[in-house]
N, C-alpha and C positions, 0 to 999 in steps of 0.2 A: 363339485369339481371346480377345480382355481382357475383364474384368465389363460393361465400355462400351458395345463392341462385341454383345456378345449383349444387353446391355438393349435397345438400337438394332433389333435383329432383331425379339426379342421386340413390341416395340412397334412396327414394318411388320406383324407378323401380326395384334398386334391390330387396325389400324387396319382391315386388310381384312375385320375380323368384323362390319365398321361400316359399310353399305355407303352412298353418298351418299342423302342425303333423313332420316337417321335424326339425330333431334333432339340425340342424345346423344353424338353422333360429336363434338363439340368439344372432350369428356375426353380419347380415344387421340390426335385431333391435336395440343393441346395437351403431352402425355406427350411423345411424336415431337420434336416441336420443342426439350423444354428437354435430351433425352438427346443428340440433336447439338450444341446449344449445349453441355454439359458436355462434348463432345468436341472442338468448338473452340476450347476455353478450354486443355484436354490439348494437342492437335494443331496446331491451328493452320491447320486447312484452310478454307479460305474457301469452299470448295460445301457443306459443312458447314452452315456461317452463315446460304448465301444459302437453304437448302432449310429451317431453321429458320424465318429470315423469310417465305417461304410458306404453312407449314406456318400459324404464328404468324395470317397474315393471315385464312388457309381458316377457323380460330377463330373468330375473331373475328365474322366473316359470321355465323355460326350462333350469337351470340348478342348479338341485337338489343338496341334503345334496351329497358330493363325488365328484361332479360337479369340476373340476381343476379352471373352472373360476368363480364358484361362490362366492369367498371373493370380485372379480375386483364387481361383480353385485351389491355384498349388498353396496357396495364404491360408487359405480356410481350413486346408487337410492337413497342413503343418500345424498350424495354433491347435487344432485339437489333439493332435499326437503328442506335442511339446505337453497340452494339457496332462495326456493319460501318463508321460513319462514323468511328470513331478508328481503323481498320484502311487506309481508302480516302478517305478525307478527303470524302469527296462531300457536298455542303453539302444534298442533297435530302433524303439520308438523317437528316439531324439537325434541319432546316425538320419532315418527318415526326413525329421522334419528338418533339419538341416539341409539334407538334397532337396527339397522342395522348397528352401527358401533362396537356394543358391539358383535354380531354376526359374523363380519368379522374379529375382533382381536381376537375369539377365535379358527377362522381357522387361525391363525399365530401365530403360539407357539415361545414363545424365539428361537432365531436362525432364524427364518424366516428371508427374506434379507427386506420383505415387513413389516414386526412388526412396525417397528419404524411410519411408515407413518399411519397407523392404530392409535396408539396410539397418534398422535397428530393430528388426524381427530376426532378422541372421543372427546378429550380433549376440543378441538376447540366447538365442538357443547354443553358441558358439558357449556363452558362458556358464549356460545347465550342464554344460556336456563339460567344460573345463571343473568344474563341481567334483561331478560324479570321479572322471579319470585323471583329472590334476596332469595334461599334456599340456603346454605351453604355449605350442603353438596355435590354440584353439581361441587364447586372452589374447596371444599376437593381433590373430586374423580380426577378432570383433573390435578392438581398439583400430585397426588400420580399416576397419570398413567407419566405425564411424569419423575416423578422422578426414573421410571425405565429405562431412557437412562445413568442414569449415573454409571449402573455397565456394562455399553457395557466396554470392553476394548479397544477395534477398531471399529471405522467406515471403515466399507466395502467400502461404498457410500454413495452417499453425499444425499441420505434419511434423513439418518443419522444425518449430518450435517445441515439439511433443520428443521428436526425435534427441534434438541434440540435449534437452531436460535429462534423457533418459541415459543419452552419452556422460552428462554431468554423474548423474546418482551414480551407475557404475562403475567410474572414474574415481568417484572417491571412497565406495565399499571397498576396491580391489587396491586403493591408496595406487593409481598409473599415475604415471607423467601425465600424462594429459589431463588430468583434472583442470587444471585454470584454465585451460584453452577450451575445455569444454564449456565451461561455468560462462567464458567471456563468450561465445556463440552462441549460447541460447541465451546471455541476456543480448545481444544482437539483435536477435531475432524476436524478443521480446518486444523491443521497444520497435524494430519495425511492423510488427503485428497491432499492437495498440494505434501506431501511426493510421494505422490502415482503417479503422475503425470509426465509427464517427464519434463525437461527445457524447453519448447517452447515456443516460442511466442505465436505460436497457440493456447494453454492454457493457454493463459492470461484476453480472455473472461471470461473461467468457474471461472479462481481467482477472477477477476473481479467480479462477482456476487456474490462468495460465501462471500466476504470479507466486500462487499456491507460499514454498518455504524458498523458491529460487534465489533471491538476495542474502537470504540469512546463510544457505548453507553453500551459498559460494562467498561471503565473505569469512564466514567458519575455515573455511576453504585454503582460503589465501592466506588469512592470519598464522595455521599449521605449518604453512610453506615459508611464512616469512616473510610473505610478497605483502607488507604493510598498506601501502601505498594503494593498491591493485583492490586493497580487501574496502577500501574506502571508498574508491573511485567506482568497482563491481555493487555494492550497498547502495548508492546513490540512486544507482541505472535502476534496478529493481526493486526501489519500493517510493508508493506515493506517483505511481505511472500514471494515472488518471488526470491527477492534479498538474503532474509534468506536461503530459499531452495539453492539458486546459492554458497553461503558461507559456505554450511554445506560440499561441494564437495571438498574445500580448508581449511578444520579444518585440526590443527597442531596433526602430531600423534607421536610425540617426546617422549609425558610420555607414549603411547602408546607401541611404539616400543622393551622400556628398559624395559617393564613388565613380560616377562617372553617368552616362547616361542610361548605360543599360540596369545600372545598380539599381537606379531611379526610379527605371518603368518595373523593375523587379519586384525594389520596396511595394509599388503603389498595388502592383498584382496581388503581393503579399499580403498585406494590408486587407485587399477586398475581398479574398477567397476565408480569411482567419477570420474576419465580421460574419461573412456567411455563417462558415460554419459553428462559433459561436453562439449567433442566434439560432442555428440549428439544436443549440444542447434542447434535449427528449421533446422532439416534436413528433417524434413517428415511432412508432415499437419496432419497427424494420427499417432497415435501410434504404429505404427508396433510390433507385437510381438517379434521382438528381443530387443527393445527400453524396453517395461514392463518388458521382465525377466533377464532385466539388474535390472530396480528401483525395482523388487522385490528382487532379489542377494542380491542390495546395503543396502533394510531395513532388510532382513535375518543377513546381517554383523553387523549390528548396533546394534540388537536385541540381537548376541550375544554377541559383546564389552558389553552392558550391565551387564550383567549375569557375569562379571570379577570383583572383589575385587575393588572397589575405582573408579569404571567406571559406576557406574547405573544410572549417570545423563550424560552420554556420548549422546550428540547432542539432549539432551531435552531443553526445555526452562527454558531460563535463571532466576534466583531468582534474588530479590531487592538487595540484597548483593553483588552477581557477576554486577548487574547493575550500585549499586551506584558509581561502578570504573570508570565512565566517568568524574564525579563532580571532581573528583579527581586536575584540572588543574582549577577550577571552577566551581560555580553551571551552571546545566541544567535547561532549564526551559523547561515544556509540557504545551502547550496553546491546549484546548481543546474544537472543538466543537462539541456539540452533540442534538438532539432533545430535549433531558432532562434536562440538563442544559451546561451554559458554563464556563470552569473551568481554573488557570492554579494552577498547581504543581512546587514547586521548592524544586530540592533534592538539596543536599549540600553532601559533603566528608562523612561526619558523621550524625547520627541522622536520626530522621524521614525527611519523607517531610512535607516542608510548603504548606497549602491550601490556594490559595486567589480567593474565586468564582470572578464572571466575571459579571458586570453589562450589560451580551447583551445576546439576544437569537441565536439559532444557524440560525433560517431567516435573522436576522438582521445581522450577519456574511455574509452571501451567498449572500445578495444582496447588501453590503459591498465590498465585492469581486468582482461581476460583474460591479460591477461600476468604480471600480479600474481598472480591465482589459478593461475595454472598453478604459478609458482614457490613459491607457498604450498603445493602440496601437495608439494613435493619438500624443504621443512624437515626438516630430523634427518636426512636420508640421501646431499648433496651438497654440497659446497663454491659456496655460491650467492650469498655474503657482498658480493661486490662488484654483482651484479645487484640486489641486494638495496639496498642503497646507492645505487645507481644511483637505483632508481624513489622513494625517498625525497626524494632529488632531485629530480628533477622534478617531485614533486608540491609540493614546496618551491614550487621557480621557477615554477609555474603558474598556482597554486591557493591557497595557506597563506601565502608571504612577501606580496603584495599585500593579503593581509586583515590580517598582523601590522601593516604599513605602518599601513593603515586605525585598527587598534585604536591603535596610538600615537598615531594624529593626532588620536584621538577619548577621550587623557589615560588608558588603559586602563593602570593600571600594571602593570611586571613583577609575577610573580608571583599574579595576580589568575588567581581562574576563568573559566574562559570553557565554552560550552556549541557542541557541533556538531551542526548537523540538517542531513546530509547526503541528498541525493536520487539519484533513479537509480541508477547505475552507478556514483555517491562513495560511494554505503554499503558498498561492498564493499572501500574501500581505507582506508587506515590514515593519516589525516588526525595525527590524534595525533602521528605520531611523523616529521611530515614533517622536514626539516632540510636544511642544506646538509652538513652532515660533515663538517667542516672544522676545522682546528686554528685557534684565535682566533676562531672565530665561532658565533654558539649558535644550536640547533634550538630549536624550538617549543617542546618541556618545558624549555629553559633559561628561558623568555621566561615562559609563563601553563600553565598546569594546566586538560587538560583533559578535558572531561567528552562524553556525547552524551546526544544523548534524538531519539527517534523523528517523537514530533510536540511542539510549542509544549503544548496540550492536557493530553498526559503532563504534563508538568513543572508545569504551574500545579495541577493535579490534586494531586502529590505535595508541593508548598510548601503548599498549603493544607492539606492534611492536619497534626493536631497529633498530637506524638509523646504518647505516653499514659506517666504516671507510672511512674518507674524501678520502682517496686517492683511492677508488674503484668505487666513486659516478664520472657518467657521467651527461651531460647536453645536452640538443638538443633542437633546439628553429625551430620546423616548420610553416613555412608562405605559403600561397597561397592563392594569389590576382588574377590571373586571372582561376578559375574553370573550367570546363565544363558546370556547369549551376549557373547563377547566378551573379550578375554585380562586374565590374574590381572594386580590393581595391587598391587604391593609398598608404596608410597608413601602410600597409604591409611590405615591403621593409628596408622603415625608422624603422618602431618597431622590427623589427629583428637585425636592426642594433643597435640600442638601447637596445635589451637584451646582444649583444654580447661585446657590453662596458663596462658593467655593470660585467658581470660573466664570461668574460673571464681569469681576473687576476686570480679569485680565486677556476676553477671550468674546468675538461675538457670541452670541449664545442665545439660542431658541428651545424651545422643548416642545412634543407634541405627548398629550397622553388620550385617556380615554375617548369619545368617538375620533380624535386626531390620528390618534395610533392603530390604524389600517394597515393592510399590506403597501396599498398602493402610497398611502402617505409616508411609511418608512424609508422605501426605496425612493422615493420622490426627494426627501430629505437628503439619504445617503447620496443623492448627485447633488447635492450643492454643500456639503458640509464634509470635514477633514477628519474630526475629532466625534465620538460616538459615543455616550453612556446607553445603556439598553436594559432597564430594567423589566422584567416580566417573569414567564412561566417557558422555559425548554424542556423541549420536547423529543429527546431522540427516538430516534426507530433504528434498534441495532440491528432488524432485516433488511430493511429498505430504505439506507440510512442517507438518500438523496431528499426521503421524505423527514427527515430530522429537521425540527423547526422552532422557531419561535412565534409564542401565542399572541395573535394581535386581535383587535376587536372583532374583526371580521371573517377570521379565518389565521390558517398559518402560515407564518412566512417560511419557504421551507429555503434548501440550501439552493436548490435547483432553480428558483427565482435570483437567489444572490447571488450564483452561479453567470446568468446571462446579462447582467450588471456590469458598466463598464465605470466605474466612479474613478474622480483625476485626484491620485494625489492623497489617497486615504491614511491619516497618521497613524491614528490609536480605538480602538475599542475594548470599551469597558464591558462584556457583558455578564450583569446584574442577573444571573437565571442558573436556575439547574443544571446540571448534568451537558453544561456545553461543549467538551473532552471528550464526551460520551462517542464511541464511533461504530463503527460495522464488528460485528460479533465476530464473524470467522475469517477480516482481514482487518486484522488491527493496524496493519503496516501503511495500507490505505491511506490514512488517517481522514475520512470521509467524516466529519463533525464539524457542529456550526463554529467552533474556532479556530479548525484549519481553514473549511471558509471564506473566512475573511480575511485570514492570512494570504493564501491562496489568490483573494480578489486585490489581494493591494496593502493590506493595513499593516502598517512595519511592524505595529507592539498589540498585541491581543490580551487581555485577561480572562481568563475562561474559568468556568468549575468541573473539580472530576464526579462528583457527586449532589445531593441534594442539598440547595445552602436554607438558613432560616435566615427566614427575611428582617428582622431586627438584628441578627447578626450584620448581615450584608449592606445596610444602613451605614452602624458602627463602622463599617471595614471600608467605604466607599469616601466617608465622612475624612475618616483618620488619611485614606490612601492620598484623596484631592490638596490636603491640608498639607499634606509630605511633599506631594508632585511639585505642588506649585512654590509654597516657602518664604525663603525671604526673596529670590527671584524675580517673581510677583510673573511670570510667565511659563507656558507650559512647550513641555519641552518632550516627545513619545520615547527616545532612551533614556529617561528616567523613571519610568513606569515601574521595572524590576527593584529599582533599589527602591520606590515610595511604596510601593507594597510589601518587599522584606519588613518595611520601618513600621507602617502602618499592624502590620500584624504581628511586632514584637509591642507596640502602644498597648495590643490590646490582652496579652496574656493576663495579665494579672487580674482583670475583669470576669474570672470565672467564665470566661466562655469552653465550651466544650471541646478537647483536643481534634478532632474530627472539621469543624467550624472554622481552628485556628487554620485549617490546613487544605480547606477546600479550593481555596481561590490559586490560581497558576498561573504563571507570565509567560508570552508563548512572542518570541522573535527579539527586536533589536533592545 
């Protein structure tokens, strides 16, 4: 007998301890009814269903018009009818659950915390029923019932949030008008549900879910309508939420402070509540009530910076105008996939953006992707050169030759930067190094040099940032080859000696390696030093990818250590390690990896890898890169990172190193 099955039992004997007439009996029927509903959802047996719906009605009875639980019954009796009528098409059963849901929204007046779910429980069945009879009025009613989420001003909870999702999806199956206005309310309510949340990792499931495809297929969304702009500015809001919420703790309160006196005492509240909870990142699996009436404090403080003269977009989401400041060094491009279609956009400095839809679907991305990652982990141990080749192509012909097209028609000259904010299931492919391969015709790094960055946000964040006087800027290059778990790097040693030839003339410069290179002595480090080489062993964890790390003597340094880090002024990081790209499996968009990171903590120019590098490669490539950075200059300068690494890894082509190797390394910001 299955756990189902004896729940099912268990719950017949209670019912019998309840014998008719006893007021209280509405609890075991109730029980009864959703244990078979879970077992026709398992099973599939329709006497199942039909004894649920029974079960569900007998409820109901026993708690009249006044009844506390009678809105949950008339809920309960409807979802199961709506069930049996997507199962048996019977138009009586969905007329039913329709009255019984119009019944239960009108025991939830505005203000109810349950309304919202009501109304998109109506809605839902308004539109089985518009299916089956194709009446008009039925699409009217469930578009005008959800259009009352969007004078919520706050999501409470992620009802809320669940609801107006679901406003989105149907809005753009049935192609309504109301699609963008849905898309922009639940990401609303998005980003105020994250607010509400403390920093944890442990609360990276619930983001996880609520974040689900919400950015991609509302900026899908916008791109169809045309609303360019909106599809940029919607993209933004929903994705890399975590990292946003972590950024909003570290917002500059400079024009804050000079505002007056209340600005002042505001700043300093600000200031003290965003330390808190800061230090708060994963200190409790729950929420502790001291942790909530900290993130309630910090949105009271926000709430009122608003309500101040020239402050009402204080830590809201950001518009296309404050965005298009990333292009500013070059255009961006957003490669987009989504169920709906797949797109990319490219802003520029000035003007709107360019659209150039995308000859592929968002399946043919996804299993695009898994076939590239499969072959990624079979680098250094197969002959995989022409597969290899293969999917560069294609990504050539799909994806990257119609945006080069684009960038030409829009005077982008060769060799000019260009920036990638890849989505979905593209951040996991090697956009960079697409090409055709072909003798007489040049790839992508023949054409422009390129760079990524996460979100729009990152990048403007890191141009804005000013580099601080050469003579304050420190350097620190940590190595550890022999870890506590994890095999000895020979290559280690040498490439620290190699950074320290290179940036010694022109840069203070310390190194810490084996017993130095501890956890506590990296981060100890990272607060007095600007500049970062970081040789070792990465380590992601694509489940639990807070615990994604780097291997030090002692243990790991994971992100969530680097996370509650407050370092002044961080330039550039080199890191010398594996699979530093590497992010969370089922939210790529997240981008939760040790080179968001540190982007994320500050570092204007990152270097990361998307897969396994070999360590005498990475020598060569660190060697050639520092020799390129620094030049005839004779000083180091972190927006030059992108071009000394295009240069450094075209030095090394002819060196028979492995296409795979040429292509591992990535430059991620200014």
């Amino acid at each position: 007998m299955s756990d189902l099955d004896e729940a099912i039992e268990l719950n017949r004997a209670a019912l019998l301890l309840y014998p008719s007439g006893r007021s209280d009996r509405s609890m075991p029927l109730n029980n009864l009814a959703i244990s078979l509903q879970d077992r026709f959802k398992q099973r599939g047996m329709m006497s199942d269903l039909d004894e649920a719906i029974e079960l569900h009605r007998a409820a109901l009875l026993l708690r009249p018009s006044g009844h506390s639980d009678r809105p949950m019954s008339l809920n309960n009796l409807a979802a199961s009818l709506r069930g049996r009528f997507e199962q048996r098409g019977m138009i009586s059963d969905i007329d039913e659950a329709i009255e019984l849901h119009r019944a239960a929204l009108l025991l939830r007046p505005p203000g109810h915390s349950d309304r919202s779910m009501s109304l998109d429980n109506l809605a839902l069945s308004l539109q089985d029923r518009f299916r089956q009879r194709d009446v008009q009025s039925d699409l009217e009613e469930a578009f005008s019932l959800y259009s009352q989420l969007s004078y919520l001003s706050h999501a409470v909870s992620r009802i809320h949030l669940s609801a107006a999702k679901s406003w989105a999806a149907s809005a753009d199956i049935f192609n309504h008008a109301s699609a963008l206005l849905a898309y922009k309310v639940a990401l609303k309510f998005l980003d105020q549900q994250v607010a509400l949340l403390s920093s944890s990792s442990h609360h990276f499931d619930v983001i996880r879910e609520a974040v689900s495809s919400l950015a991609t297929d509302a900026f899908s969304c916008s791109v169809r309508r045309g609303a360019l702009t909106t599809a940029v500015e919607l993209m933004e809001q929903g994705r890399a939420v975590f990292w946003t919420q972590l950024a909003r703790f570290s917002t500059s309160l400079d024009e804050l402070s000079v505002s007056g006196d209340t600005g002042t005492a505001l700043a300093e509240e600000f200031k003290r509540l965003s330390f808190c909870l800061r230090n708060a990142f994963d200190q409790s699996k729950d929420q502790s009530p001291q942790i909530r009436q900290l993130i309630m404090q910090w949105d009271e403080v926000v709430s009122r910076v608003r309500l101040l003269p020239d402050f009402s977009r204080f830590l809201l989401p950001p518009l296309f105008a404050d965005l298009q400041r990333a292009a500013e060094g070059g255009p961006v491009i957003i490669v987009n996939a989504s169920q709906h279609s797949c797109d990319a956009l490219i802003i520029n400095s000035a003007g709107d953006p360019v659209h150039i839809p995308l000859d592929i679907t968002q399946a043919e991305v996804f299993e695009f992707s898994l076939e590239f990652q499969s072959l990624a982990e079979e680098f250094g141990s197969s002959d995989y050169q022409l597969t290899l080749v293969g999917i560069l192509r294609k990504l050539w012909n799909d994806v990257v030759n119609p945006v080069v097209r684009a960038l030409r028609e829009s005077e982008i000259r060769p060799g000019s930067r260009i920036w990638w904010c890849p989505t979905a299931e593209f951040t996991l492919l090697p956009l960079h190094a697409a090409g055709p391969y072909e003798k007489g015709r040049d790839n992508l790094s023949d054409i422009y040099i390129s760079s990524y960055t996460p979100t729009l946000a990152t990048l403007v964040r890191a141009r804005q940032q000013v580099s601080p006087d050469a003579s304050s800027q420190h350097f620190v290059a940590i190595g550890q080859g022999n870890p506590v778990e994890g095999k000895e790097l020979k290559c280690v040693a040498p490439e620290l000696a190699v950074v320290a030839r290179h940036v010694t003339p022109v840069i203070s410069f310390t190194s810490l390696d084996d017993g130095s290179a501890t956890v506590e002595g990296a981060l100890d480090a990272l607060d007095r030093n600007q500049w970062l080489h970081l040789a070792c062993h990465g380590m992601p964890n694509r489940t639990q990818p807070f615990e994604s790390s780097f291997a030090m003597r002692d243990g790991p340094l994971m992100i969530k250590d680097i996370i509650r880090s407050d370092w002044q002024n961080p330039q550039f990081a080199f890191l010398s390690a594996c699979h530093t790209t590497v992010g969370d499996k089922q939210s790529p968009d997240e981008s939760i990896h040790l080179a968001a990171a540190m982007q994320f903590c500050g570092f204007r120019s990152v270097i990361g890898s998307m897969w396994s590098v070999d360590d005498d490669v990475a020598r060569q490539v660190v060697s050639a890169f520092y020799r390129k950075l620094i030049g005839d200059s004779k000083r180091l300068d972190c927006t030059g990172a992108a071009v000394a690494l295009h240069k450094a890894v075209r030095s090394l082509r002819k060196q028979n190193i492995p296409l795979e190797q040429q292509i591992v390394f990535v430059h991620i910001g200014v």
